[in-house]
NUGU-52808 format. One record per residue: y, z, x of N, C-alpha, C in turn; residue in three letters; chain. Coordinates in nm, 3 decimals, padded with zeros to 5 digits. Atoms other than C-alpha are relative to their C-alpha. Example, Ala and Ser with C-alpha at 12.3 -4.5 7.8 and 13.67 -1.06 7.14 Angstrom:
2
R  nv  nw  nu  cav  caw  cau  cv  cw  cu  aa  ch
R  -00.119  00.000  00.089  -00.450  00.780  01.230  00.120  00.000  00.090  ALA  A
R  -00.119  -00.006  -00.082  -00.106  00.714  01.367  00.109  00.073  -00.077  SER  A
END
This chain:
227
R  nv  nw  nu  cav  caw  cau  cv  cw  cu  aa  ch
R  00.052  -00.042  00.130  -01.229  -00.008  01.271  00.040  00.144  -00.027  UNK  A
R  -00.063  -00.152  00.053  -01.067  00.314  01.071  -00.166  00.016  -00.073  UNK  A
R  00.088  00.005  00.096  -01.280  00.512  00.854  00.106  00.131  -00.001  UNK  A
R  -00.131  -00.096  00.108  -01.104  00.738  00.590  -00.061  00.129  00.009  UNK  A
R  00.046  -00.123  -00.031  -01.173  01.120  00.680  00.038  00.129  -00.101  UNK  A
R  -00.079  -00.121  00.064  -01.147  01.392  00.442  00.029  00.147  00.060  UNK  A
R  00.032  -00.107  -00.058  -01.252  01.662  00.688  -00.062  00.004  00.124  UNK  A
R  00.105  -00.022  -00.124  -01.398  01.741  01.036  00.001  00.138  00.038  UNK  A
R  00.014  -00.118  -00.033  -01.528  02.101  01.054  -00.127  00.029  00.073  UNK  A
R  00.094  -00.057  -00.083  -01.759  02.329  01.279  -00.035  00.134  -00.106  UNK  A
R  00.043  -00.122  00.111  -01.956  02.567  01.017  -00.143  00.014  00.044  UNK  A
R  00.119  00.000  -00.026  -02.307  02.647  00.940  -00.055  -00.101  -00.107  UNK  A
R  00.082  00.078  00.061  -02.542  02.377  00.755  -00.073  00.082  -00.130  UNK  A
R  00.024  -00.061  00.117  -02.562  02.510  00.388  -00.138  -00.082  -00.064  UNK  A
R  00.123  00.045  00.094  -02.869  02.301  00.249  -00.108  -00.015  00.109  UNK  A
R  00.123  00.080  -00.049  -03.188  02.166  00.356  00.030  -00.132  00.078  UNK  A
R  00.014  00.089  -00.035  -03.231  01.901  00.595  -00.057  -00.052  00.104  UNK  A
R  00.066  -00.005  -00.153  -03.298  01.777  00.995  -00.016  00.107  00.031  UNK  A
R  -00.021  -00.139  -00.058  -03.181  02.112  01.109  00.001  00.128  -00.113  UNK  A
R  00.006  -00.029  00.059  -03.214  02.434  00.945  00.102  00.046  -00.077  UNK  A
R  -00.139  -00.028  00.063  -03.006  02.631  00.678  00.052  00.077  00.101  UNK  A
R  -00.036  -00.080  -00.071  -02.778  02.837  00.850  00.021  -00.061  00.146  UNK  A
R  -00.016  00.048  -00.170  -02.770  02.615  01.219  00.137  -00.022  00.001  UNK  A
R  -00.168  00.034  -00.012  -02.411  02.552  01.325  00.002  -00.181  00.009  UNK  A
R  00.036  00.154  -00.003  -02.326  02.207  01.285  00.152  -00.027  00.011  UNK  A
R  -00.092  00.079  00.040  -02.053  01.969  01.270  00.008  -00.120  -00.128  UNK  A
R  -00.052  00.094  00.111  -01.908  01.806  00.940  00.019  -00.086  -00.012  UNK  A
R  -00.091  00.146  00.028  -01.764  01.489  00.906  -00.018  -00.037  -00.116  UNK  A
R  -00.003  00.031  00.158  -01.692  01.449  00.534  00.087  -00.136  -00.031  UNK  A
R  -00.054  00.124  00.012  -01.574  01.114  00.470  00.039  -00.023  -00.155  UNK  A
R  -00.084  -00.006  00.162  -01.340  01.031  00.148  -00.021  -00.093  -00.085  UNK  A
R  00.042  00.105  00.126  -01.411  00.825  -00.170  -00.144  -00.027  -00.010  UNK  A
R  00.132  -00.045  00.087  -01.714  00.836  -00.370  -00.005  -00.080  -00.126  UNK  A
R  00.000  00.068  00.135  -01.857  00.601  -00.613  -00.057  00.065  -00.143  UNK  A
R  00.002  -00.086  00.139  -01.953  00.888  -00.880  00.085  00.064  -00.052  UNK  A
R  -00.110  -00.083  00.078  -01.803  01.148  -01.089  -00.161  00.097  -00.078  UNK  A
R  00.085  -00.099  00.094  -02.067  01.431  -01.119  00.084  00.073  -00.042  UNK  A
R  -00.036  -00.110  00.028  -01.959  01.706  -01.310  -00.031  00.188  00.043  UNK  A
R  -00.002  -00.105  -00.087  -02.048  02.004  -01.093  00.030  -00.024  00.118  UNK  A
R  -00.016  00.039  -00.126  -01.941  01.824  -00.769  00.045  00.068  00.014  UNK  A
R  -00.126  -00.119  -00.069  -01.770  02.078  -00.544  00.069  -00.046  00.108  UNK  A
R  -00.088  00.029  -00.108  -01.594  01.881  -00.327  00.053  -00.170  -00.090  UNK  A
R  -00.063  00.100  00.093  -01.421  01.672  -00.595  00.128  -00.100  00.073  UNK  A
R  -00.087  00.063  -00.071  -01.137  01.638  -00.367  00.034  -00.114  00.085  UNK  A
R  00.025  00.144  -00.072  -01.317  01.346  -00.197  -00.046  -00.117  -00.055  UNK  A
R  00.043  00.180  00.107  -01.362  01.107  -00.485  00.128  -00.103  00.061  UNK  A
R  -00.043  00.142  -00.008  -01.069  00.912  -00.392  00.068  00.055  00.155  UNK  A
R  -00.096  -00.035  -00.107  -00.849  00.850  -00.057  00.100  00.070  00.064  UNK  A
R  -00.197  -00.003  -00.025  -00.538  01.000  -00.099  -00.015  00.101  00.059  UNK  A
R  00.006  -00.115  -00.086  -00.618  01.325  00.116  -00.057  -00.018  00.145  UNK  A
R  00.100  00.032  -00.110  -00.784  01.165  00.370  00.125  -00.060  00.162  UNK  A
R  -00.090  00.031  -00.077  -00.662  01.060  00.754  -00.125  -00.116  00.033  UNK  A
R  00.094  00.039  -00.071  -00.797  00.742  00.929  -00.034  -00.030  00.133  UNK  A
R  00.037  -00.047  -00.132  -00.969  00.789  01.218  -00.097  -00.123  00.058  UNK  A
R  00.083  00.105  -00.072  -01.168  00.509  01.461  -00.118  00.118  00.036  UNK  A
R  00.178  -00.032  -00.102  -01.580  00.582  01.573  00.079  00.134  00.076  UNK  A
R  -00.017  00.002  -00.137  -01.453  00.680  01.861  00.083  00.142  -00.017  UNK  A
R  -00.132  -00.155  00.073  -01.162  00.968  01.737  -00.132  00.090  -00.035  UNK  A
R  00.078  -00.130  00.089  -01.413  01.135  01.514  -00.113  00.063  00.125  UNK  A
R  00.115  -00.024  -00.156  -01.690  01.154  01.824  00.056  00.094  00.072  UNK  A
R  -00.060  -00.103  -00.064  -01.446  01.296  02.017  00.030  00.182  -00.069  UNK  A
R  00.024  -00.093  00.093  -01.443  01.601  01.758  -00.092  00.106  -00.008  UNK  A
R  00.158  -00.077  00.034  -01.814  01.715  01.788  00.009  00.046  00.122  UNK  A
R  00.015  -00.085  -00.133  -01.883  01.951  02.029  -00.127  00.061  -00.043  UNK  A
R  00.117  -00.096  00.040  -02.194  02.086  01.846  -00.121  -00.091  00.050  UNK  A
R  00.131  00.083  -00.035  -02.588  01.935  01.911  -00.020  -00.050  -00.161  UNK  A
R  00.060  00.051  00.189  -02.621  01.927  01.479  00.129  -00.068  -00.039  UNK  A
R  -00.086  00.085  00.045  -02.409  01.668  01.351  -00.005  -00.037  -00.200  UNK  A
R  -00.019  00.070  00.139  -02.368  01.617  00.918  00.083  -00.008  -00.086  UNK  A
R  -00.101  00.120  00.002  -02.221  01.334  00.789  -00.011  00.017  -00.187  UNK  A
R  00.024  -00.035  00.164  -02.143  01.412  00.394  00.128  -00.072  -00.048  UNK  A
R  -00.147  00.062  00.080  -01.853  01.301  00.151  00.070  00.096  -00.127  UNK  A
R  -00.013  00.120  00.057  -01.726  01.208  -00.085  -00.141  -00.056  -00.016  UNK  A
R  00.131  00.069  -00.013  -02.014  00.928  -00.028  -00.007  -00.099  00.160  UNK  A
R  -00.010  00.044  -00.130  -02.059  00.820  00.342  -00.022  -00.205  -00.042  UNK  A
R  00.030  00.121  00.049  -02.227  00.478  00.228  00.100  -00.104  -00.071  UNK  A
R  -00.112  00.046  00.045  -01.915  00.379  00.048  00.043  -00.093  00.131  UNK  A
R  -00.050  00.055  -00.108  -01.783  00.344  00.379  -00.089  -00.071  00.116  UNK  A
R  00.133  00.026  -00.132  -02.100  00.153  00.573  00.026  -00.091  00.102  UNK  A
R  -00.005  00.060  -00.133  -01.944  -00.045  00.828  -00.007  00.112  00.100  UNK  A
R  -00.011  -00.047  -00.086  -01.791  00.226  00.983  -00.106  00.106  00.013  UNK  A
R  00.166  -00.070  -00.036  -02.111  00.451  00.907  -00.058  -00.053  00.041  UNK  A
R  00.131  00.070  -00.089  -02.311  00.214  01.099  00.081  00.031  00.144  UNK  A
R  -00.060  -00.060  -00.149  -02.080  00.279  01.404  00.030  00.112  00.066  UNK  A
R  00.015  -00.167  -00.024  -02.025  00.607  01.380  -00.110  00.049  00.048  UNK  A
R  00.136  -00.060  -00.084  -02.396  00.668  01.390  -00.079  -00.062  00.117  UNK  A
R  00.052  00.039  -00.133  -02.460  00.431  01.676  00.093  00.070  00.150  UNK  A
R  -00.066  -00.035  -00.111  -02.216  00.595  01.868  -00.084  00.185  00.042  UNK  A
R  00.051  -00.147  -00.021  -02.361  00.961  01.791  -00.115  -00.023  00.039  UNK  A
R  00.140  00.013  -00.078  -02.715  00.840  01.860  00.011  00.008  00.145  UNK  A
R  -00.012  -00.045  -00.140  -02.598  00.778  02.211  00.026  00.082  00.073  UNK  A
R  -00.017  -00.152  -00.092  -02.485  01.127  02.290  -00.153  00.046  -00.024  UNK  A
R  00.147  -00.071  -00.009  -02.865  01.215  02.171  00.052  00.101  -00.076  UNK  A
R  -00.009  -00.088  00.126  -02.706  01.394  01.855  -00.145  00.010  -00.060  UNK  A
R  00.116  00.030  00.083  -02.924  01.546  01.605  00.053  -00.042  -00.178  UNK  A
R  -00.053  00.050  00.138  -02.798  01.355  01.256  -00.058  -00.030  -00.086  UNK  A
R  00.032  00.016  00.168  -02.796  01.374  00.911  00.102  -00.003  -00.073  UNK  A
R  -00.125  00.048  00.021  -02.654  01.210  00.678  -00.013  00.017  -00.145  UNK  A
R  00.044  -00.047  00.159  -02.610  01.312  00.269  00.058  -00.117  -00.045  UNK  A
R  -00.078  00.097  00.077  -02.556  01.042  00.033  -00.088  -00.027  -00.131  UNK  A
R  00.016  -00.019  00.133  -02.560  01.033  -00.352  -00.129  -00.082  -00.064  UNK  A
R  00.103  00.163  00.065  -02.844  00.747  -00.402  -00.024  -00.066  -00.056  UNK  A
R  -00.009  00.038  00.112  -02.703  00.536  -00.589  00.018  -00.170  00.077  UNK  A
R  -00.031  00.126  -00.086  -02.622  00.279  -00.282  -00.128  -00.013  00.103  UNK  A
R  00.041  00.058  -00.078  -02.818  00.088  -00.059  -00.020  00.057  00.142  UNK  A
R  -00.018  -00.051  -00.142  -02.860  00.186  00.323  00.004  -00.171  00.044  UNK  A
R  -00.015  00.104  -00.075  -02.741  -00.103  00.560  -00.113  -00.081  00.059  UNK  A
R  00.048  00.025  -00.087  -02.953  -00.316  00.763  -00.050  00.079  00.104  UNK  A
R  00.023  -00.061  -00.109  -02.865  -00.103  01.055  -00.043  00.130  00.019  UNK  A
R  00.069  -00.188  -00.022  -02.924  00.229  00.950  -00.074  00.008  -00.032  UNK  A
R  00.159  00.022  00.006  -03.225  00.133  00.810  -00.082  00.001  00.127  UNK  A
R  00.132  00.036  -00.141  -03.356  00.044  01.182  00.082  00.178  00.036  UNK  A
R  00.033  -00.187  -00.088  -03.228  00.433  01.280  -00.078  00.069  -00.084  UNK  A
R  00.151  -00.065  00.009  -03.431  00.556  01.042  -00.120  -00.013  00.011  UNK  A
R  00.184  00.008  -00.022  -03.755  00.376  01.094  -00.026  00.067  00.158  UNK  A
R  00.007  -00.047  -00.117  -03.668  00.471  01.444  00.000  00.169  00.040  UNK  A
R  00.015  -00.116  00.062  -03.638  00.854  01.317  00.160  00.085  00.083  UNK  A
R  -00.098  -00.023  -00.063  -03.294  00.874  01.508  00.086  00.110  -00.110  UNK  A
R  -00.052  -00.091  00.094  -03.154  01.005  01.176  -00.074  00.021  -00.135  UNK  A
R  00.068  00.002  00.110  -03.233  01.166  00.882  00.096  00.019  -00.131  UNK  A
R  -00.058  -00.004  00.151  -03.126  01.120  00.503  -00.030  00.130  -00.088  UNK  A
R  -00.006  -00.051  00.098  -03.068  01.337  00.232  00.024  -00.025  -00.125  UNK  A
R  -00.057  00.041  00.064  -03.078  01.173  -00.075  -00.009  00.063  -00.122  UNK  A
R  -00.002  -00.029  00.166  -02.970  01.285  -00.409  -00.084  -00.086  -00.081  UNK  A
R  00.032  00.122  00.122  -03.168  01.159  -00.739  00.114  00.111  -00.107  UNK  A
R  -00.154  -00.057  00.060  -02.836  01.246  -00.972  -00.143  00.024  -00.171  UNK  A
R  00.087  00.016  00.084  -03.065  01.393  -01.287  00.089  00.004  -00.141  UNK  A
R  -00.090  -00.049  00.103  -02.910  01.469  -01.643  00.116  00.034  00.017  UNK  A
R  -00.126  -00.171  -00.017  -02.659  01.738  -01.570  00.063  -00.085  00.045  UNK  A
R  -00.056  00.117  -00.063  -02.525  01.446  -01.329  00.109  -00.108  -00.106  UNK  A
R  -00.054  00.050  00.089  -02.436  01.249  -01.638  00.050  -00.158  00.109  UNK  A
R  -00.004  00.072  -00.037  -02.488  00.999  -01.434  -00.100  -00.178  -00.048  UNK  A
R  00.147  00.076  00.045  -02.787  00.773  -01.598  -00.040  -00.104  00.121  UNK  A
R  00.116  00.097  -00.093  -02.968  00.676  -01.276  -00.131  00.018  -00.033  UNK  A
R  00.166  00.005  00.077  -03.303  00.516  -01.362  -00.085  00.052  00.129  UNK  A
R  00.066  -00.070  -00.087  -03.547  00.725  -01.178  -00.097  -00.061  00.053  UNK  A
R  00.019  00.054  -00.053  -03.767  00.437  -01.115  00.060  -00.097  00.079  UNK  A
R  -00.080  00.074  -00.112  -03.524  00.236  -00.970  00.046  00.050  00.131  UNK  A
R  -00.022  -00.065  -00.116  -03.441  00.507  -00.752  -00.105  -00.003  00.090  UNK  A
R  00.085  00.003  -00.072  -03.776  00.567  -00.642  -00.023  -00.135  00.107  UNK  A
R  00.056  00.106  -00.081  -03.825  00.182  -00.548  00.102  -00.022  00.097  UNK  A
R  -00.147  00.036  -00.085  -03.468  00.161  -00.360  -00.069  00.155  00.178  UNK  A
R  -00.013  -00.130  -00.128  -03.568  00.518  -00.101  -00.154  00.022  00.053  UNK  A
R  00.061  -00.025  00.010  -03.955  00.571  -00.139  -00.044  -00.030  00.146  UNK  A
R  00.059  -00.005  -00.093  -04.043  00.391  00.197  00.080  00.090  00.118  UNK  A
R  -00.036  -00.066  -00.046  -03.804  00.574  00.338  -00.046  00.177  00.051  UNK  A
R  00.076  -00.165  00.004  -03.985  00.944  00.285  -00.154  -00.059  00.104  UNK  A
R  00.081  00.033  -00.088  -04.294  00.712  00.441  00.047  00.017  00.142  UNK  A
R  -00.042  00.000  -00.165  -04.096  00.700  00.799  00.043  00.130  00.003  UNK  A
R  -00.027  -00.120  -00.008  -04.017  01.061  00.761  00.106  00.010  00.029  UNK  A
R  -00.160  -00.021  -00.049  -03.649  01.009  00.759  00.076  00.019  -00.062  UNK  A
R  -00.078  00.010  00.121  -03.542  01.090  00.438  -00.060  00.168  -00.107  UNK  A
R  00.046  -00.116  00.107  -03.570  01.444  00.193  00.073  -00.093  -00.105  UNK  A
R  -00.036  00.004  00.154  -03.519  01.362  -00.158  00.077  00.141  -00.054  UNK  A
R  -00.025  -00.124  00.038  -03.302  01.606  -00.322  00.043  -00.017  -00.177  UNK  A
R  -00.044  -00.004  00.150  -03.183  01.723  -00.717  00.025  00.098  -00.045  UNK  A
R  -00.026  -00.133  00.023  -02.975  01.946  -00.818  -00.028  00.033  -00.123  UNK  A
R  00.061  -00.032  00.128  -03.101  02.160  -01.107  00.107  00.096  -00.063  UNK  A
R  -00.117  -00.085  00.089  -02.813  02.267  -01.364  -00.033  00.013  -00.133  UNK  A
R  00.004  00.030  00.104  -02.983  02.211  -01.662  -00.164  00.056  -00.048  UNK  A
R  00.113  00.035  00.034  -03.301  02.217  -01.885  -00.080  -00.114  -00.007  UNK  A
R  00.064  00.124  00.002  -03.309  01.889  -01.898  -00.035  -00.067  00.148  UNK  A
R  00.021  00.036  -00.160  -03.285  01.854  -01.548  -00.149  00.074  00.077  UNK  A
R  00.184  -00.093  -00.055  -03.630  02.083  -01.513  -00.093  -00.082  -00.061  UNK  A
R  00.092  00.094  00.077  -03.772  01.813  -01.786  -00.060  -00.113  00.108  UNK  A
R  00.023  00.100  -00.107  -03.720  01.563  -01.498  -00.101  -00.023  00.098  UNK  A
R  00.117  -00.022  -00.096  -03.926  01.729  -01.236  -00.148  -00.084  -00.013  UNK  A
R  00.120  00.028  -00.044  -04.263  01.590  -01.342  -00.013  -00.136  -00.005  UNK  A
R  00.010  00.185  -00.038  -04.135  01.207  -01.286  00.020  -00.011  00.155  UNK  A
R  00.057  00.000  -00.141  -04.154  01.322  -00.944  -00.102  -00.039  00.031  UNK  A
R  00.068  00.035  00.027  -04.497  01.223  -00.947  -00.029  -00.109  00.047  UNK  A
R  00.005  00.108  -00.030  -04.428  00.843  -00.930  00.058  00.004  00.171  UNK  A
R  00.010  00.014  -00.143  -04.273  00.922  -00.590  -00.076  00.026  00.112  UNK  A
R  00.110  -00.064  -00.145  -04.540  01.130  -00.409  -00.147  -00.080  -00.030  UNK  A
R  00.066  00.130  00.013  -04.765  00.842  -00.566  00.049  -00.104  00.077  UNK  A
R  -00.022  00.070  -00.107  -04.591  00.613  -00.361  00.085  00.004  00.103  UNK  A
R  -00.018  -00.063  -00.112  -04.457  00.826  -00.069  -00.073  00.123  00.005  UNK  A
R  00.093  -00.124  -00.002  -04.774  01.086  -00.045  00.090  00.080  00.107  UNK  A
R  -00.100  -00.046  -00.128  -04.541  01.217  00.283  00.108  00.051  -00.024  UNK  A
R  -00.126  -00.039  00.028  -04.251  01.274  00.058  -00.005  00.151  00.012  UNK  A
R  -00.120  -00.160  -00.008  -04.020  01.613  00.116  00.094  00.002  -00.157  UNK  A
R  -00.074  -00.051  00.108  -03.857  01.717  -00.224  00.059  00.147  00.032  UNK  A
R  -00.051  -00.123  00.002  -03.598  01.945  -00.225  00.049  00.018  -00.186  UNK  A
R  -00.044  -00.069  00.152  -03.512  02.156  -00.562  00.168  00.066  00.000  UNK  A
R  -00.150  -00.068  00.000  -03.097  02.252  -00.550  00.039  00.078  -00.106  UNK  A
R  -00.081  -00.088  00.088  -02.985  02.570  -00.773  00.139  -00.043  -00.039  UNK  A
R  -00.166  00.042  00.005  -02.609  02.422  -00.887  00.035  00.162  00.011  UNK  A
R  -00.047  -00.131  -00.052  -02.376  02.668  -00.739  -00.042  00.124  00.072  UNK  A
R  00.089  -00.055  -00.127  -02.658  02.841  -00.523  -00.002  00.127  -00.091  UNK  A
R  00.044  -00.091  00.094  -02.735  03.027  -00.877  -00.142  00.020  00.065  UNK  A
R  00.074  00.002  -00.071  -03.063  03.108  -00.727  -00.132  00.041  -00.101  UNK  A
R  00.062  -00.038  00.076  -03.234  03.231  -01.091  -00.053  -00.116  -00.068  UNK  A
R  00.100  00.152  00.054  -03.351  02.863  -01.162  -00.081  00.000  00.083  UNK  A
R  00.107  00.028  -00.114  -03.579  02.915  -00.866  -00.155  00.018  -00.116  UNK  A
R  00.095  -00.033  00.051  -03.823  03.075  -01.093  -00.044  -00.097  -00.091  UNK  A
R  00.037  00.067  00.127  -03.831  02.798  -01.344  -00.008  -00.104  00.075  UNK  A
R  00.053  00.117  -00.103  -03.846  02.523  -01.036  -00.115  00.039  00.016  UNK  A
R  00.108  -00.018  -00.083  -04.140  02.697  -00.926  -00.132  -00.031  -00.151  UNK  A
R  00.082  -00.010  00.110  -04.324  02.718  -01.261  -00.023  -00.165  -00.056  UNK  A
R  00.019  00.162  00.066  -04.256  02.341  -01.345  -00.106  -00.057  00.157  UNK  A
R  00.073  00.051  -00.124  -04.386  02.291  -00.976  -00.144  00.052  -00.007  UNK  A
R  00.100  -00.027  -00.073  -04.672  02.458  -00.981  -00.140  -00.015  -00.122  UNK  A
R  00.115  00.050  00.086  -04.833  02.294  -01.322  -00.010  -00.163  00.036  UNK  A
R  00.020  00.146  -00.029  -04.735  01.930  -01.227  -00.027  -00.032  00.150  UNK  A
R  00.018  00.030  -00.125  -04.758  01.991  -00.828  -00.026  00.066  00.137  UNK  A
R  00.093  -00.069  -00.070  -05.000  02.201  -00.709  -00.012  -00.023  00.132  UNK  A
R  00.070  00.070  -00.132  -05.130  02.023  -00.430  00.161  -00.009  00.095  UNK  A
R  -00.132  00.054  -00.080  -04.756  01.888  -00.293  00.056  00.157  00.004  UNK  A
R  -00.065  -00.126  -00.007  -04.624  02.287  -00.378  -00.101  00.039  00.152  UNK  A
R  00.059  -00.105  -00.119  -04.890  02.443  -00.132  00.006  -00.047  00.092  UNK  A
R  -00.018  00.062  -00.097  -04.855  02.183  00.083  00.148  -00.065  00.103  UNK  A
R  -00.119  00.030  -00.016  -04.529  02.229  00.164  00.118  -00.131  -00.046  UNK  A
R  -00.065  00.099  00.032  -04.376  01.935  00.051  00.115  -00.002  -00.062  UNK  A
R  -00.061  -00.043  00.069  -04.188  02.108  -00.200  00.123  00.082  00.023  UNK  A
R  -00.078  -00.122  -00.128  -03.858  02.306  -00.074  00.080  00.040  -00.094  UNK  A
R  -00.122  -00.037  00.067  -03.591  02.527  -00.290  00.107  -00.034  00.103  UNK  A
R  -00.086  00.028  -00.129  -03.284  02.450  -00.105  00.133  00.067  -00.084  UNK  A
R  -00.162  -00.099  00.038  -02.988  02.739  -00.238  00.118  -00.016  00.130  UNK  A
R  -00.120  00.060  -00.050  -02.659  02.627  -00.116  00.048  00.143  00.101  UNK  A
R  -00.065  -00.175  00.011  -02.615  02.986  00.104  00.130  -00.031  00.067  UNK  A
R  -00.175  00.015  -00.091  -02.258  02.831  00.278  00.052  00.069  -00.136  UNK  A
R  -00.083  -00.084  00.076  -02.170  02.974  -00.070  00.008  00.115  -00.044  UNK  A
R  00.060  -00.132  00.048  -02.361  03.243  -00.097  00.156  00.090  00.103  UNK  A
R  -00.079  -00.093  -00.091  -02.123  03.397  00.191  00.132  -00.073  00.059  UNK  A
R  -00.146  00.032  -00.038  -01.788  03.197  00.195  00.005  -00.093  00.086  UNK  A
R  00.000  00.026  -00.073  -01.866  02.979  00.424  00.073  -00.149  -00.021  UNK  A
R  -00.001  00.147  00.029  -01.684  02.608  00.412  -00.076  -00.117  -00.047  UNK  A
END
């Protein structure tokens, strides 16, 4: 089994997730992507043609770090070999995470690593700005038990006004994942929408804001050049 590679780097972990911002990690960006946001910054992995392919087993050999994340393009695109990939990293006793746009399904199998809490998700809800029109209850019902097993942040990047309108249909998810993690993303790790995340947060979600639940998550790999 190949799987199509756009990248395998050793950096630091620019967002929110298992591990913190700033931990050193290992990459594995995998190529082709079933969207087309318009602020994506790694556009270069919508389709194949830059990519090399590599077996499980190749890319494994690669990691030398303990933080392992698995981004794209859209990893899920590719879910055979994402189901092998991450059974192979589970067995070194990696710590993995894996970003993917949430617009797809999770497998069978990686479903049983996360109830098992082996790995954890990061999933986008793509809002406005996205220009994507995912229905935000459909999203919720496709990921929600997922935030129940504690193996999953919700994330959304905020480029817009309309994308701050969104925030208080959050709501229906911490209605049915009280446990949920929301992260808030600045596009481009502008960091002056924080103030207007916090203000929408703290009339519709008092309780989930103080209670941590709530997380800004500024992109700082860009703040300082970082890959």
């Amino acid at each position: 089994m190949k799987i199509k590679i756009a990248d395998i780097v050793e950096t630091i972990s620019g967002e929110i997730g298992l591990f913190p911002q700033g931990a050193w990690c290992t990459i594995i960006r995998f190529g082709g992507c079933n969207l087309r946001c318009p602020y994506c910054d790694t556009k270069g992995t919508w389709t194949d043609e830059n990519t090399i392919e590599m077996t499980p087993e190749e890319i494994v050999q690669r990691v030398h770090t303990k933080n392992v994340l698995i981004t794209g393009g859209e990893p899920l695109v590719q879910f055979e070999g994402l189901d092998e990939l991450v059974s192979l990293l589970v067995a070194e006793g990696l710590n993995i995470q894996i970003e993917t746009n949430g617009s797809l399904a999770v497998s069978p199998r990686l479903a049983w690593w996360l109830k098992k809490q082996k790995v954890m998700l990061v999933v986008d809800y793509k809002g406005p700005s996205s220009k994507q029109n995912i229905d935000f209850d459909s999203f919720v019902d496709r990921f929600s038990n997922y935030c129940n097993w504690g193996s999953a942040i919700i994330k959304m990047v905020v480029a817009s006004t309309l994308d701050l309108k969104t925030i208080p249909q959050f709501r229906k998810l911490f209605d049915e994942a009280p446990n949920a993690w929301v992260a808030f993303s600045p596009v481009d790790a502008k960091g002056y929408w924080a103030q207007y995340i916090f203000k929408v947060c703290e009339e519709e979600f008092a309780y989930e804001l103080a209670n941590g639940q709530i997380i800004l998550s500024v992109q700082i790999h860009k703040n300082i050049m970082m890959p």
